[in-house]
N, C-alpha and C positions, 0 to 999 in steps of 0.2 A: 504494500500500500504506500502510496507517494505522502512525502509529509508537506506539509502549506509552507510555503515562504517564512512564515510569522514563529512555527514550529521550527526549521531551518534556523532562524538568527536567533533564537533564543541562546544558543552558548555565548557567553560572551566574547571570545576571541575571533570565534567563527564571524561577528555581529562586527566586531571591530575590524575585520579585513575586508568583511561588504562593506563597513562607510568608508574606509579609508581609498579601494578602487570606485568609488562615487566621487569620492576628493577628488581622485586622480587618475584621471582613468588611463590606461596604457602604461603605469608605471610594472617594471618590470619586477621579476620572483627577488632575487636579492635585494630592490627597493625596498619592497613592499617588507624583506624581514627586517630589513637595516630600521627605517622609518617605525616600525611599530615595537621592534625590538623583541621578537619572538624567536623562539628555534625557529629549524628549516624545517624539521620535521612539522611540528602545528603547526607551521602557514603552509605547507604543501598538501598535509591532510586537510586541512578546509578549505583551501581552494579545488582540490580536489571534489567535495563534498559540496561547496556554491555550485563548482562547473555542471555536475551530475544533475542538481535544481536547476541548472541553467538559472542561474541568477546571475552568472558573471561567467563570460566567453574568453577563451586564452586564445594568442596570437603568435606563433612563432616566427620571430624574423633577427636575420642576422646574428643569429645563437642564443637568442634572447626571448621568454617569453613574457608578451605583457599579458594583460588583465585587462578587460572593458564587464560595465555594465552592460547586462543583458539589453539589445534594443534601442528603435530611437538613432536618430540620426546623428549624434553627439559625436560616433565611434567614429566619422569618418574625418571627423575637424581632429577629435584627439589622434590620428593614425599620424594624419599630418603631423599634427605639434611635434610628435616624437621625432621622426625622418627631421625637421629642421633641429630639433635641441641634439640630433646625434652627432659624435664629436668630430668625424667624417665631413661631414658638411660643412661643419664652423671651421674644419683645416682649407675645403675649399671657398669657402667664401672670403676667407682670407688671405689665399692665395688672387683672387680676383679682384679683392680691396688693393692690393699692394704690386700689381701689374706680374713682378718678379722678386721672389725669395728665393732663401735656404732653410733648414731644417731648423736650425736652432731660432733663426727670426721668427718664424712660427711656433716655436715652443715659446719665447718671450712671448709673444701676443697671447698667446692661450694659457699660460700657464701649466704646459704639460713638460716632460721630458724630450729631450731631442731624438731620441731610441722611439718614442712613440708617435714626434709628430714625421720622424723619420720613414715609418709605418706604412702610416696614412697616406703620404706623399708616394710614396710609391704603390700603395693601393690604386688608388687616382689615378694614376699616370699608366696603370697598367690595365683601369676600366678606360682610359680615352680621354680622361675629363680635364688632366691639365701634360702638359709636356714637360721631361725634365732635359734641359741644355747645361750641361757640365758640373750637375750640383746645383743647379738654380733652377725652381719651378716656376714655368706661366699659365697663367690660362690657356688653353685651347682658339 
């Protein structure tokens, strides 16, 4: 016998990871434990257990899964949000701001390591999206 939504969030942690992807929707499994502060185990068993209610749809992209609220047109503005806040993006958008870099200027702007925006750049440059000339990345 299926139990009602109202039966569903009665545990409270369970209760607390449905408001918290209402908060946020598209935040991803490691978010969602960091922000609430729970084992992995209790948030993967209740998201498991929302998912089975379908009260919240999991998403897998780029090794990552988010969490949306079940329904509603909401999911497709928050898909977006994610795709621009990924760190990918903000390497090439950066790269676009500033005509022509290198790794470590991009790690200054961003506050990342040079190993990781070292990464990225050549992630990019190997999907098409920017060129590298001798250590220096441009746009396309």
């Amino acid at each position: 016998m299926a139990r009602s939504a109202s039966a569903i969030l009665d545990h409270r942690a369970r209760r607390r990871i449905y408001e918290h992807v209402l908060l946020l929707p598209g935040n991803h499994f490691r978010g969602i434990v960091r922000d609430l502060r729970l084992s992995v185990g209790v948030v993967r068993y209740h998201l498991e257990v929302l998912a089975k209610a379908r009260l919240v749809q999991e998403e897998k992209v780029d090794g990552r899964v988010r969490y949306y609220p079940r329904g509603g047109d909401a999911t497709k503005l928050y898909r977006s949000h994610w795709k621009y806040r990924d760190l990918r993006f903000r390497v090439l958008q950066t790269v676009h701001e500033s005509r022509e870099t290198r790794p470590a200027a991009i790690a200054r702007a961003l506050g990342i390591s040079r190993q990781l925006a070292t990464y990225h750049l050549v992630r990019l440059a190997k999907q098409g999206q920017i060129q590298n000339a001798g250590g220096a990345y441009r746009p396309r």
